[in-house]
DSSP file (Angstrom, degrees, kcal/mol; ACC not computed):
  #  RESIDUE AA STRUCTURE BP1 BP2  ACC     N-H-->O    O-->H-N    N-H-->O    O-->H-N    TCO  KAPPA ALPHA  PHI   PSI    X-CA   Y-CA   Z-CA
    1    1 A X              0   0    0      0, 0.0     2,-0.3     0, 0.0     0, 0.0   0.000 360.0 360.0 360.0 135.6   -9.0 -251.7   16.8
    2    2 A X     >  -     0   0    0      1,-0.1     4,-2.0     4,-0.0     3,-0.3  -0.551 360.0-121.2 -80.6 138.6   -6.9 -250.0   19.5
    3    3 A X  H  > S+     0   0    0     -2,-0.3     4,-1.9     1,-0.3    -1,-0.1   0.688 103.4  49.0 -18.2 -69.1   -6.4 -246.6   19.6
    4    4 A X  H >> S+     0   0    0      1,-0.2     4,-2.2     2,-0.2     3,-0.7   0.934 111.3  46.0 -53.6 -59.7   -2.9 -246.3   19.4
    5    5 A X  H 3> S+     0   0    0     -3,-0.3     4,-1.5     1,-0.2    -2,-0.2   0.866 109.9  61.9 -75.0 -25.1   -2.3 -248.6   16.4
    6    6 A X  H 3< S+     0   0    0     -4,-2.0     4,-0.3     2,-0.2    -1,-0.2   0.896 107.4  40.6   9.3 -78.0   -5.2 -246.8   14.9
    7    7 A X  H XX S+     0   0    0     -4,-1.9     4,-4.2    -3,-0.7     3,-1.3   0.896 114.4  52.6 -72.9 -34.3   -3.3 -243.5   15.0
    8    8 A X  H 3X S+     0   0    0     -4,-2.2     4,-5.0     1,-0.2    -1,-0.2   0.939 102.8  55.1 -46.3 -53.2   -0.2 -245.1   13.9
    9    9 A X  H 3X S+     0   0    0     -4,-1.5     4,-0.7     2,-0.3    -1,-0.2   0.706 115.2  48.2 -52.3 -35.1   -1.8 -246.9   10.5
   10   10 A X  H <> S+     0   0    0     -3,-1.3     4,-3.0    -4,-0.3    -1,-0.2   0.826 107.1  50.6 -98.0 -28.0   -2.9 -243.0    9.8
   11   11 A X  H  X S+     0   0    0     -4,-4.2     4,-2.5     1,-0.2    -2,-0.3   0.942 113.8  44.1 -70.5 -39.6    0.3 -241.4   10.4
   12   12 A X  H  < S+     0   0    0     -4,-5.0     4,-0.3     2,-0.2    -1,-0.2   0.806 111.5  53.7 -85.6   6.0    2.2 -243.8    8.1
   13   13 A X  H >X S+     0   0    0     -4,-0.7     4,-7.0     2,-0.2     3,-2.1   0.965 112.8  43.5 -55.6 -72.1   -0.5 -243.5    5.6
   14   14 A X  H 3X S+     0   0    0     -4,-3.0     4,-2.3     1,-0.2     5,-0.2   0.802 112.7  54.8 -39.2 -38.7   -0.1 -239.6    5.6
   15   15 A X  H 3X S+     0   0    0     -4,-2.5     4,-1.8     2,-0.2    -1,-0.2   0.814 108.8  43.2 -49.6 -37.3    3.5 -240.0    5.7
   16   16 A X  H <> S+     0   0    0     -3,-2.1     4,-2.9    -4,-0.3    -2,-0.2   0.841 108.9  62.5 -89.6 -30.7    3.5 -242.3    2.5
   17   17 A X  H  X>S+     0   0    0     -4,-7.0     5,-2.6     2,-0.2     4,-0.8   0.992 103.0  49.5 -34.9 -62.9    1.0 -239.8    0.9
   18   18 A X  H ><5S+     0   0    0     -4,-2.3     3,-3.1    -5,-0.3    -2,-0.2   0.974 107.7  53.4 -38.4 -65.2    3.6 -237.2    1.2
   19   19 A X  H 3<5S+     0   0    0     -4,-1.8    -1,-0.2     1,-0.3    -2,-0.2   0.888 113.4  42.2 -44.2 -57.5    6.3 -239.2   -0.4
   20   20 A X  H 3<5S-     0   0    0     -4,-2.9    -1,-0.3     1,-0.1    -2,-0.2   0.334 108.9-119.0-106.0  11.0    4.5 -239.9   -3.2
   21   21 A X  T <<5 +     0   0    0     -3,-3.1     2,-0.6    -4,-0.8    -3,-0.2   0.862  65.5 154.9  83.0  47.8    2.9 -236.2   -3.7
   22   22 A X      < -     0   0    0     -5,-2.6     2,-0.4    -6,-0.1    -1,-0.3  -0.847  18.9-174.2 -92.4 121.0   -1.1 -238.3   -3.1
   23   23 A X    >>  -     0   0    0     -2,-0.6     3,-4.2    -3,-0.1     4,-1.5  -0.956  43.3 -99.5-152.2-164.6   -3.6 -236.6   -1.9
   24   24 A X  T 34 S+     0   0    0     -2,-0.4     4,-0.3     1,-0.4    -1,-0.1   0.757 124.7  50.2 -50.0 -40.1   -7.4 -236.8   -0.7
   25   25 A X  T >4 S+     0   0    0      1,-0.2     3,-1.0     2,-0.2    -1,-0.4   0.833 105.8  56.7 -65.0 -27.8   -8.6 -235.5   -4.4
   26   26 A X  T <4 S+     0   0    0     -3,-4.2    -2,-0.2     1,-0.2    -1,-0.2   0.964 107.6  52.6 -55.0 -40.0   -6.2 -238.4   -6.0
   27   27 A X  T 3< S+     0   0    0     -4,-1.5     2,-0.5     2,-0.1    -1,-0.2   0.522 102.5  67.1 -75.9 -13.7   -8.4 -241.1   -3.7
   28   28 A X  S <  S-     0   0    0     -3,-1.0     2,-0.5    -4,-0.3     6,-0.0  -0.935  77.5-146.3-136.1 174.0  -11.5 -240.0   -4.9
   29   29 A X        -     0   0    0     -2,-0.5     5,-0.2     1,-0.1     4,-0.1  -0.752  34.4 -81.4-113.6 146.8  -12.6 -240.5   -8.4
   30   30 A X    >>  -     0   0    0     -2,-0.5     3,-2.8     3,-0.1     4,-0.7   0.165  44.6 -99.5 -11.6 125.1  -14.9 -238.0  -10.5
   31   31 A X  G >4 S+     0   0    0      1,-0.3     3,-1.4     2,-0.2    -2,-0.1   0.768 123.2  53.6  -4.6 -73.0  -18.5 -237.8  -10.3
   32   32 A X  G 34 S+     0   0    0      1,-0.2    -1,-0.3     3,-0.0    -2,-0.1   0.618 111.5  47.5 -61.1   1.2  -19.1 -240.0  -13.4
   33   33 A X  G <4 S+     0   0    0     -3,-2.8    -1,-0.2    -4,-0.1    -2,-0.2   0.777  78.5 128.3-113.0 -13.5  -16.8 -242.9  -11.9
   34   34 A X    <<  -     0   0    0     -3,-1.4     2,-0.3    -4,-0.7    -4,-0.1   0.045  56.5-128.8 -21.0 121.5  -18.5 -242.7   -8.5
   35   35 A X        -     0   0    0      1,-0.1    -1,-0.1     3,-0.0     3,-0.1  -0.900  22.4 -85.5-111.8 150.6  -19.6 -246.6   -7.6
   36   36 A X        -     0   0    0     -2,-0.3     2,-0.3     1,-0.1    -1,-0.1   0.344  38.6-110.4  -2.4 145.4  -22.7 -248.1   -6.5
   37   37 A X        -     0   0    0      3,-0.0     2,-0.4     1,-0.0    -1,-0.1  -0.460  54.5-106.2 -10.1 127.6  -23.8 -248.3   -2.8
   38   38 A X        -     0   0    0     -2,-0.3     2,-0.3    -3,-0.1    -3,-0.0  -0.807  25.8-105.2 -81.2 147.1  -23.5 -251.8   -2.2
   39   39 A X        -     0   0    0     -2,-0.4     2,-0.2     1,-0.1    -1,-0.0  -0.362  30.8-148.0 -73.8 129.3  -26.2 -254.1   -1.9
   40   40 A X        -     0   0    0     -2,-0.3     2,-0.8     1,-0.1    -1,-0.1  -0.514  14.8-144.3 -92.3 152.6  -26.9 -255.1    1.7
   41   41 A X        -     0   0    0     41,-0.5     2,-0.3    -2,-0.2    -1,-0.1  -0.763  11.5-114.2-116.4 142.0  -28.1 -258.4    1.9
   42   42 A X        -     0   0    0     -2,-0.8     3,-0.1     1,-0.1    -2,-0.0  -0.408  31.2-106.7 -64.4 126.8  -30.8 -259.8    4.5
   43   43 A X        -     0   0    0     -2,-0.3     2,-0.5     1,-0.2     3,-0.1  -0.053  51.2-103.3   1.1 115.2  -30.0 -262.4    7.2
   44   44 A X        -     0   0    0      1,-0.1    -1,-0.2    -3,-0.1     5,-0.0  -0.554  44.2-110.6 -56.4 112.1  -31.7 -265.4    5.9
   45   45 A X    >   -     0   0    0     -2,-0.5     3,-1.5    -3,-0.1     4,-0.4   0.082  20.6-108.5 -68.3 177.1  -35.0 -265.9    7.7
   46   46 A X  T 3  S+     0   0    0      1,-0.3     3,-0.2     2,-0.2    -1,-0.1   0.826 118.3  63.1 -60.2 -30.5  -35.7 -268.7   10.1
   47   47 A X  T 3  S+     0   0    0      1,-0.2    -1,-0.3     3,-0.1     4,-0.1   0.706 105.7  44.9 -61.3 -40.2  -38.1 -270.2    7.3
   48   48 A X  S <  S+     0   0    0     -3,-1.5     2,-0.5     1,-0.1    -1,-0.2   0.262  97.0  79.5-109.2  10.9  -35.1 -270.7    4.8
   49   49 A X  S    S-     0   0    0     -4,-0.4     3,-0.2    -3,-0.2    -1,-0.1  -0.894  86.7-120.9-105.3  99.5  -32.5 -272.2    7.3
   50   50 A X        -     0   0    0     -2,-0.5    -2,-0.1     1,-0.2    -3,-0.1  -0.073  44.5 -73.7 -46.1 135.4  -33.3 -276.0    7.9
   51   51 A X        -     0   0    0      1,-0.2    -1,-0.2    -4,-0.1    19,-0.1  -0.025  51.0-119.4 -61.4 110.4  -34.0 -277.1   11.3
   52   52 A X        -     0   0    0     17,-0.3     2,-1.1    -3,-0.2    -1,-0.2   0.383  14.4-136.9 -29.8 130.3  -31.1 -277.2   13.5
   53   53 A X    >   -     0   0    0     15,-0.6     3,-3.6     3,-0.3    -1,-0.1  -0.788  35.5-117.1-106.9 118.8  -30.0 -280.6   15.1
   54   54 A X  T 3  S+     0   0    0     -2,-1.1     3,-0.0     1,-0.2    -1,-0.0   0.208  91.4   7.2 -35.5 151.4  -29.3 -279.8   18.3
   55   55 A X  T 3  S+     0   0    0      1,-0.1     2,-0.3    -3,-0.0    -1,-0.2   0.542 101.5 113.5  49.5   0.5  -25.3 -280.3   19.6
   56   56 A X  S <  S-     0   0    0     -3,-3.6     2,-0.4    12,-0.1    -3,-0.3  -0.927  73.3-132.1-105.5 135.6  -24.3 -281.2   15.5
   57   57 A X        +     0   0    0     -2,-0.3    35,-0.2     1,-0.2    11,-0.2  -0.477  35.8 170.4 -92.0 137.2  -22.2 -278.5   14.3
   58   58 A X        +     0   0    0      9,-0.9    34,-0.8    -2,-0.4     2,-0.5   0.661  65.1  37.8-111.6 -19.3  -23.8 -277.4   10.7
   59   59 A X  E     +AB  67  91A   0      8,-0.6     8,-1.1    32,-0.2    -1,-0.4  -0.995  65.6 124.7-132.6 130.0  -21.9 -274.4   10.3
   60   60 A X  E     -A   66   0A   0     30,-1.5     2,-0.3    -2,-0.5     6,-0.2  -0.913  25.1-152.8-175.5 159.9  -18.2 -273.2   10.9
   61   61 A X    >   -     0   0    0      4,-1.2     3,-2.8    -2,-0.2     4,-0.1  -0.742  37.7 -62.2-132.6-165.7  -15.2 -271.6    9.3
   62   62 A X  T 3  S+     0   0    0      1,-0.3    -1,-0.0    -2,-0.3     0, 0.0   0.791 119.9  55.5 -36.3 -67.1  -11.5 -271.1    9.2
   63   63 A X  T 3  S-     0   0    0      1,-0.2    -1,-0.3    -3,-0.0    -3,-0.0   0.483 114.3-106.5 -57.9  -8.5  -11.2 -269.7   11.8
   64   64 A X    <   +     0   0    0     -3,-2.8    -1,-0.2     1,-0.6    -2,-0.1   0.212  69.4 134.4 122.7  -1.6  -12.8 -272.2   14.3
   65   65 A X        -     0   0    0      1,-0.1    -4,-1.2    -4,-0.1    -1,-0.6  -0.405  34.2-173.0 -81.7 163.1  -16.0 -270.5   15.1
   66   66 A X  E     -A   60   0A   0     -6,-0.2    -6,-0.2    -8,-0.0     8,-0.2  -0.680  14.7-170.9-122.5 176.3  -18.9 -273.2   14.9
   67   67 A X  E     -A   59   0A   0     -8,-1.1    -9,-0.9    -2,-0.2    -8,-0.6  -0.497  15.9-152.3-176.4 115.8  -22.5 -272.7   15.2
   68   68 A X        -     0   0    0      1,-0.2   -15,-0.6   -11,-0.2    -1,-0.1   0.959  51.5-108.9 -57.9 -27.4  -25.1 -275.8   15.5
   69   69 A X  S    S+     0   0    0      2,-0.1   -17,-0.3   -17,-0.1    -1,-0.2   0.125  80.8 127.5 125.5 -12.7  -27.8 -273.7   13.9
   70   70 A X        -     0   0    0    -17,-0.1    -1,-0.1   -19,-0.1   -17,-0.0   0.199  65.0  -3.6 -49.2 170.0  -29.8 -273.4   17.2
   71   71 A X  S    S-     0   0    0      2,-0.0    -2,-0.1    -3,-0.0     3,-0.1  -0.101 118.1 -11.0  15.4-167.6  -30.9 -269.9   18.8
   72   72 A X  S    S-     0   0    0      1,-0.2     3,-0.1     0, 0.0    -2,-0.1  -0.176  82.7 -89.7 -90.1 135.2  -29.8 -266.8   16.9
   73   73 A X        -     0   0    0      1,-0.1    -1,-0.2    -4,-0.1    -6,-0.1  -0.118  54.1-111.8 -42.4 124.0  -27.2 -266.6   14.0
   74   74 A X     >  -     0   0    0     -8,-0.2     4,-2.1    -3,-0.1     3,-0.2  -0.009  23.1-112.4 -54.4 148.8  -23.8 -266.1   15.8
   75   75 A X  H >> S+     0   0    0      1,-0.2     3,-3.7     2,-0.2     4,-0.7   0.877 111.8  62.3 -60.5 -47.1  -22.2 -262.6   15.2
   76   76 A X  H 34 S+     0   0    0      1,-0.4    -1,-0.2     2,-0.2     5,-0.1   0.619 108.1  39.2 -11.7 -56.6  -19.3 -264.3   13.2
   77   77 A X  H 3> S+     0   0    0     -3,-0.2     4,-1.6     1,-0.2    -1,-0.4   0.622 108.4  58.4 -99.1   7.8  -21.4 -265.5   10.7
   78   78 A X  H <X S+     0   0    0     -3,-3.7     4,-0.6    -4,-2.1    -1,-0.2   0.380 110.2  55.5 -79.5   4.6  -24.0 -262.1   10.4
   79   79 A X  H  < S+     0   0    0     -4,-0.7     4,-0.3     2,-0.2    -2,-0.2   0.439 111.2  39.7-118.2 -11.8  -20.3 -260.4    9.6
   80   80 A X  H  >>S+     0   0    0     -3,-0.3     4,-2.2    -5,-0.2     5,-1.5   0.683 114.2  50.4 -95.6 -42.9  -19.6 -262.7    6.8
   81   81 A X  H  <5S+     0   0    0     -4,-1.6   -40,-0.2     1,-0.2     3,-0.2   0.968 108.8  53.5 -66.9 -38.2  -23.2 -262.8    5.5
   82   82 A X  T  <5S+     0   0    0     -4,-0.6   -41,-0.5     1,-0.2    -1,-0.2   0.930 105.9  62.2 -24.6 -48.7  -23.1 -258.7    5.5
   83   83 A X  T  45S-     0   0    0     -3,-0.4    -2,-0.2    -4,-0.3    -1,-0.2   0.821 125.6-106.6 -58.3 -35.7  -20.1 -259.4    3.6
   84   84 A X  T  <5S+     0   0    0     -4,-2.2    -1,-0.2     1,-0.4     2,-0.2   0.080  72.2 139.7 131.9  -2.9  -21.8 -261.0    1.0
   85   85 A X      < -     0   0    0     -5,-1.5    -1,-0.4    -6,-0.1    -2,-0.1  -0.539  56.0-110.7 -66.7 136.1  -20.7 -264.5    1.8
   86   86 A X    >   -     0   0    0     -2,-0.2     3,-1.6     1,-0.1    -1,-0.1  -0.183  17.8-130.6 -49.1 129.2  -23.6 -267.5    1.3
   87   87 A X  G >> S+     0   0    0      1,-0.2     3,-3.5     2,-0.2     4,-1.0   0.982 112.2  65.6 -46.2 -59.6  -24.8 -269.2    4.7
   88   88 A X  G 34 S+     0   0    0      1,-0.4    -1,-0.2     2,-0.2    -3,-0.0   0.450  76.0  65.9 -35.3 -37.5  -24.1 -271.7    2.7
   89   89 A X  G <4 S+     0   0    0     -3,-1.6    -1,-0.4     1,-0.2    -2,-0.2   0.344 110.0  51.0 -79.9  18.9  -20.2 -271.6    2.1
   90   90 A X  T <4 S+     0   0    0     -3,-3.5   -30,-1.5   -29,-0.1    -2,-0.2   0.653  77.8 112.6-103.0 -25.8  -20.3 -272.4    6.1
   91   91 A X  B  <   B   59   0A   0     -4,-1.0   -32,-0.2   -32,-0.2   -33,-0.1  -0.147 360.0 360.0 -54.4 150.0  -22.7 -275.5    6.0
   92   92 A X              0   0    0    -34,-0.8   -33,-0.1   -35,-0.2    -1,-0.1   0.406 360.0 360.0-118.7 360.0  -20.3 -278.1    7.0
């Protein structure tokens, strides 16, 4: 993210705080309400992916990225599977 719109995004956050008399104790909640660590989930090993056909795209999303399933999982989809999205909802 660039810098600048960074700093902007925090100043009108602090700004809207003000207005609406928020602050850093509102945002976080009480011991006993405290949530979970999420669970990270592993990168599907090489073992559990079926073997790529070379130059047929097997995987892709919205946005357009592809991946045939060759060499090493693309960053796109190691940033959805962090998320907690399935290899799977990309199989095409």
């Amino acid at each position: 993210m660039d810098e600048l719109v960074r700093e902007r995004i925090i100043l009108y956050i602090r700004r809207r705080m003000k207005e609406f008399g928020v602050t850093a104790e509102h945002l976080t909640p009480p011991p006993e309400e405290q949530i979970e660590p999420p669970v990270v989930l592993k990168t599907p090993s090489a073992q559990a992916m079926p073997a790529p056909t070379p130059g047929h795209i097997q995987y892709a999303d919205a946005a357009g990225n592809s991946w045939d399933g060759a060499g090493p999982m693309p960053e796109w989809l190691q940033r959805a599977v962090r998320a907690g999205q399935s290899v799977d909802f990309f199989r095409r």
